[in-house]
N, C-alpha and C positions, 0 to 999 in steps of 0.2 A: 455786940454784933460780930464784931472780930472772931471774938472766941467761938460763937458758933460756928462758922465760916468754916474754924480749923475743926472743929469735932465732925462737920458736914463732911470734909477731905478727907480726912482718916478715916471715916465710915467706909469709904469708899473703896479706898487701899484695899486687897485683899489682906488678911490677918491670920495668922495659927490654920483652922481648919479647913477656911475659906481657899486658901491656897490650892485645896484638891480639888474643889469643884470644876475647875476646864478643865481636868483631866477625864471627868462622865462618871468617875468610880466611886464609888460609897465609902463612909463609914464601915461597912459591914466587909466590901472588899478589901478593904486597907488590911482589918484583924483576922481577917482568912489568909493574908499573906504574909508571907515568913522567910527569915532567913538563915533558917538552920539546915537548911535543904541543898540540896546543887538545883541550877538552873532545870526546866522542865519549859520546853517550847510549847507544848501540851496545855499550861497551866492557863486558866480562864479570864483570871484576871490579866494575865500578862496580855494573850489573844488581844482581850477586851481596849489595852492602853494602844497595843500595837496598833488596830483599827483606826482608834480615837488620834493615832498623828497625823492619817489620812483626811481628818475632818476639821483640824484647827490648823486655822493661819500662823505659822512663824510670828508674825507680827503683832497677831492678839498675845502670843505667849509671849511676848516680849512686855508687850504691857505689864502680864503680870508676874514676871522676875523681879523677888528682889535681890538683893547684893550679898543677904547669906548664901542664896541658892545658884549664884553664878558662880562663886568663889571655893567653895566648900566641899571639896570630892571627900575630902577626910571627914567632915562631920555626916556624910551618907554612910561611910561605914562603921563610924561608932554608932553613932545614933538612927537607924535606917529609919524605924520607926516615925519619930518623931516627921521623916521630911518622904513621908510614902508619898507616890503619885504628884509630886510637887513640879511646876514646872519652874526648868531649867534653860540657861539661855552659853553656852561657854566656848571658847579660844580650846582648842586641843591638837594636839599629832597623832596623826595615826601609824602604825608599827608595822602592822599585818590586816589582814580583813580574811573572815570566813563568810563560807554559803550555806543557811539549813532548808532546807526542802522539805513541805509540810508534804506527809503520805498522800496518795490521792483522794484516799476520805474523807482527810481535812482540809484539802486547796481548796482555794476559792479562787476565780479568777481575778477578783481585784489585792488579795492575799495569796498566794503560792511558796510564799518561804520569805527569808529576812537573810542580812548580812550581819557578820557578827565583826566589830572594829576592835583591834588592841591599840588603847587611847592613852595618853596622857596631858594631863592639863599642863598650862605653864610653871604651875608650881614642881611639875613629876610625880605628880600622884596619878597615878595607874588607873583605870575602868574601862568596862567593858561598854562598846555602844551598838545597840541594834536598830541598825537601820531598814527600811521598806527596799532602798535603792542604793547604789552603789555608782564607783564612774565605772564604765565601761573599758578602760587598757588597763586600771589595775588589777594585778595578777590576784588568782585567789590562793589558799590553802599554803603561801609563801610571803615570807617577808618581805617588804618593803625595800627597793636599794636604799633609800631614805627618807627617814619618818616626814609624810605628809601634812604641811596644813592644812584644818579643816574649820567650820564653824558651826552651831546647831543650835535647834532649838527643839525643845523637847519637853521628857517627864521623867523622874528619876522610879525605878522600879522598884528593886529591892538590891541589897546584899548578899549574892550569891555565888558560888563556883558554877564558873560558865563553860559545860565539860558538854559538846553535842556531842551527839549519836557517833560510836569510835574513840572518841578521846578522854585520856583518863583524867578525874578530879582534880580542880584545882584549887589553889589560895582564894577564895570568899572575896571578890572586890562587889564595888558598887557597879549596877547595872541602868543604866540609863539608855531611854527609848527616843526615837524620834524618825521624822520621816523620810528625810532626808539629809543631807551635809552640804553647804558650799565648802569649794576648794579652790584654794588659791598661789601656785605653786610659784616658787620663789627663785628659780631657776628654770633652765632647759632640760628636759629628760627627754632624748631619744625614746627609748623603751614603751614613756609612758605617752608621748605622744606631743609634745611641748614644746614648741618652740618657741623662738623669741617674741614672735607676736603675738602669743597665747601669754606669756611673760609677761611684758606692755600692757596684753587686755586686764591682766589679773590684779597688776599693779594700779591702776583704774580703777579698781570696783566690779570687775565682771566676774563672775562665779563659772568657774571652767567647765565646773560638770554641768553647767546645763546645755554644754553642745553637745550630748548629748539628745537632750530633745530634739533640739533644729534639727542633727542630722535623720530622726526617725519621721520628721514633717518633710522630706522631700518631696519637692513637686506639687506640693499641697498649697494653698492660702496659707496667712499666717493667724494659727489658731492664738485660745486663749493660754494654754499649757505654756507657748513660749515666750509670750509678752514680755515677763520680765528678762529675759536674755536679751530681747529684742531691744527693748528701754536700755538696759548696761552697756551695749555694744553701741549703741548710738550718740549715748552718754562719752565712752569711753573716746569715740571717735573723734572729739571734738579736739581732746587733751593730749592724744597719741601720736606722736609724730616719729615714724620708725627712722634709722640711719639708713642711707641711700643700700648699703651692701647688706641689708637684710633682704632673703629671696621672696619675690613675689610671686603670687599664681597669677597668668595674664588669660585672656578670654580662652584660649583653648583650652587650659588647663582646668578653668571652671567648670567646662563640657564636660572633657575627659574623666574627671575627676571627683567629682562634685560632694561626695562623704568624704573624701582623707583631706579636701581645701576647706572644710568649714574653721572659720578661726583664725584663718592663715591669711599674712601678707596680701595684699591684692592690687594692681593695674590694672589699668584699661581706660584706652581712649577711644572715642566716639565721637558722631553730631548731636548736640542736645535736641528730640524731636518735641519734647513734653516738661514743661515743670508744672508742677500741681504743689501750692503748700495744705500740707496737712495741718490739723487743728488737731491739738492733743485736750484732752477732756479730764481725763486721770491726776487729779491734784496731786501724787507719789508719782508719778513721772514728770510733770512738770515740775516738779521741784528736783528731781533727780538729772531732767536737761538742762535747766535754767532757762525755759523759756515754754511756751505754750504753741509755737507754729515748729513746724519742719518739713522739708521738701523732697521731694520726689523725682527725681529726674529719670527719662526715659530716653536712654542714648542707644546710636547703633556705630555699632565697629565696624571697620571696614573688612570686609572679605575677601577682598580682591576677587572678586566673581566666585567663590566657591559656596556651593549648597551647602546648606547643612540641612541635614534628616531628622527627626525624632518619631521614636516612637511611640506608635500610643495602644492605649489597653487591649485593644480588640488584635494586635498581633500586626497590624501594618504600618505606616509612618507619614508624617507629613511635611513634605521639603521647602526652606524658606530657601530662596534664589538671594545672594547677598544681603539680606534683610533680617537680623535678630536683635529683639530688644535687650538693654543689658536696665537691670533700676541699680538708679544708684542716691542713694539717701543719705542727705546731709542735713546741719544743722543751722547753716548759713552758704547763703547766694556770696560770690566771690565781691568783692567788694567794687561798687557801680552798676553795678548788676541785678536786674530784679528779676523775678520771674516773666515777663515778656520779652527782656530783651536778650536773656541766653539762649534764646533759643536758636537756634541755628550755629549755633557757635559749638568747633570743636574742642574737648575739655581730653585732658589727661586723669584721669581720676586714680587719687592714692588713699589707700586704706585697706579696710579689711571685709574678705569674703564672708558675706552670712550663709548663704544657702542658694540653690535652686527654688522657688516658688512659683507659684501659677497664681495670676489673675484672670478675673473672667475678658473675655473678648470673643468679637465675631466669628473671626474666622475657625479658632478653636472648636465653636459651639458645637459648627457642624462639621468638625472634623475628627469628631471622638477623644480630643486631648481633655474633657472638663479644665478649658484655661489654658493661657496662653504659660508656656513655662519661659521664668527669664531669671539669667542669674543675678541675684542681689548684694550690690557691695552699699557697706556704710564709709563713709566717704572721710576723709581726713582734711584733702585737701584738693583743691581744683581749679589745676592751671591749665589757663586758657591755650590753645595751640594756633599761635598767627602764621598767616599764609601770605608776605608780602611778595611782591613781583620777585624780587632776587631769589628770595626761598622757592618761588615756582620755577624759576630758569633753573636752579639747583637740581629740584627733583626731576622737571625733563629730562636734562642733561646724565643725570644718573640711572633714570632710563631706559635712556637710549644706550648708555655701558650695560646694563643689565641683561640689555634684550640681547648685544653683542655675545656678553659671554655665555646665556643659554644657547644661542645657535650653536657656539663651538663645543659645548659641551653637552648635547643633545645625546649624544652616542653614550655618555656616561650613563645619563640619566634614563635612560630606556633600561638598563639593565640594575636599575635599583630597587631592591622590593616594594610592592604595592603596599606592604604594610609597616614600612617604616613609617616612625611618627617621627617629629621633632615638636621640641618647643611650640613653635609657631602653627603646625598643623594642626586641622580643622580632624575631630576623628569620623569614621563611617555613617556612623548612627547615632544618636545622647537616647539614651533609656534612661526620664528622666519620674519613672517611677517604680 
């Protein structure tokens, strides 16, 4: 019984030719491909694998790696043959990245062109990777300040010199396809856009290129394209506790700002108006939170009386009088705390900015905004803000200085630009789409 058991499991295993089948390609494309040739963007079979990374899950082709084909950049170029169309699961740096752009004859709009990576595994064996996507700061048709970490999941192509349109012949490496790359950068790069909290997140688990999705969901619900960023970041928030002198983005700056803050350090304090816990359903995010509930908090900042404006599609805007929701999504209620009883309670909240998103609501409906737009932090941590008699004699008392030194300085203030921002101000308008 045993022994069938095992002949049952290694059936199962993919084996030698079985290997090509998630790649969609035949037999027959395998021995039409060759690698005596220079690369051809052109070429049918390749078209054909490049499509086929848009239609398989990383995670089925994870399944089917085995440990020669994660390992083995050298035995793709001696032996291409043998490991055509195979998928591939591997640890790599990347050097450089190039862009080829299919003619308009050949675009498609789910296909328009491919990036081309100068890789190396952790052994230093060289290859080239063509990806669907790329991150959006790094530079093209130029090196690297310093080679990037990346991760992939893929299909190995052929053996070729990888020479696009303009550039002359090269040394024959192995050419390996896939759809995309996570990256995970190990330091701060100015340049490329990275800061310490993007650092933090990376060190976590979060895959940096996928803010690039969130940032092109502005203002939008949270589709399915960003789920998995949305699970890592939430994940990550739990673990991440930044040092007091890393810079935050605070509620204005979310306004202001709301693409160059995704990813970024985040405050903001409010009254909690709403907790709702959510139910996560996704057995790979439950297991990726460690737990199956998480909450939702619906806090508002204080304004000190100032409006704030948004615009919406139709070209006019609609003004909240002190009143804008901020969500902020954590993984645990502070402790004594359930969702009934924070309510009303002001919280500090530390962690990190996701994005601008829109939930449906009334007022919205009919106001042209499709959704109420509020910015979304995932929450680290959330400390309560108490208000005892002393601390209220405090802020009176401070005031009534405050109010002192406006009257005397009134004259200054009249002749300062309308369009000075600081820190703390509120801007004109949020064009939050």
């Amino acid at each position: 019984m045993n022994v069938l058991l095992l002949l049952l499991v290694f059936a199962l295993i993919p084996q030698g030719e079985d290997l090509r089948e998630l790649s969609g390609l035949s037999q027959e494309d395998a021995a039409s491909t060759t690698d005596t040739d220079s690369f051809d963007p052109l070429n049918p079979q390749f078209k054909k694998l490049l499509y086929r990374t848009g239609t398989v899950d990383s995670a089925v082709i994870r399944e089917w790696v085995t440990n020669e084909s994660t390992e083995a950049i050298s035995s793709f170029a001696t032996n291409p043959a043998d490991h055509r169309f195979h998928p591939v699961s591997i640890d790599a740096k990347v050097k450089s990245i190039r862009r080829f752009d299919y003619p308009p004859e050949q675009a498609r709009n789910f296909l328009s062109g491919f990036y081309v990576a100068d890789c190396e595994n952790e052994k230093g064996e060289s290859f080239a990777l063509i990806s669907r996507s790329s991150v959006a700061s790094w530079p093209v048709k130029q090196s690297l300040e310093e080679p990037q970490s990346i991760r992939f999941d893929g299909f190995f192509f052929a053996s070729k010199s990888v020479a696009l349109i303009g550039e002359t012949d090269s040394t024959p490496i192995p050419i390996l396809v896939t759809r995309r790359f996570s990256w995970h950068p190990e330091r701060t790069y100015a340049e490329l856009g990275v800061d310490a909290a993007k650092v933090a997140l990376a060190n976590s688990g979060v895959d940096i290129s996928l803010l690039d999705i969130v940032k092109s969901r502005k203002g939008k619900s949270i589709g399915s394209r960003e789920t998995v960023c949305f699970w890592q970041m939430l994940a990550a928030s739990k673990n991440v506790r930044l040092p007091a002198d890393v810079d935050r983005v605070d509620f204005s700056t979310m306004l202001r700002s709301p693409i160059e803050s995704v990813g970024s350090a985040a405050s903001v304090q409010g009254r909690v108006r709403q907790c709702v816990p959510v139910k996560v359903s996704d057995p790979e995010a439950v297991s990726l939170l460690g737990t199956d509930t998480w909450y939702q908090l619906t806090i508002f900042p204080d304004l000190k009386g100032r409006p704030i404006q948004v615009a919406t599609r139709d070209g006019e805007h609609e003004v909240y009088q002190n009143a804008f929701p901020v969500t902020v999504c954590v993984l645990n209620l502070p402790a004594g705390l359930n969702q009934e009883s924070i309510v009303g309670n002001v919280f500090l909240c530390d962690g990190f900015f996701y994005r601008i998103w829109a939930y449906p609501s009334e007022r919205t409906d009919d106001s042209g905004l499709y959704g109420q737009p509020s910015p979304l932090v995932m929450a680290s941590s959330l400390t309560e803000i108490e208000s005892t008699a002393g601390q209220l004699q405090t802020m009176l008392g401070a005031m009534l200085l405050a109010m002192a030194i406006a009257i005397g300085f009134v004259g200054w203030f009249v002749f300062r630009s309308k369009k000075a921002v600081t820190r703390d101000e509120l801007p004109d308008k949020i064009d939050t789409w």
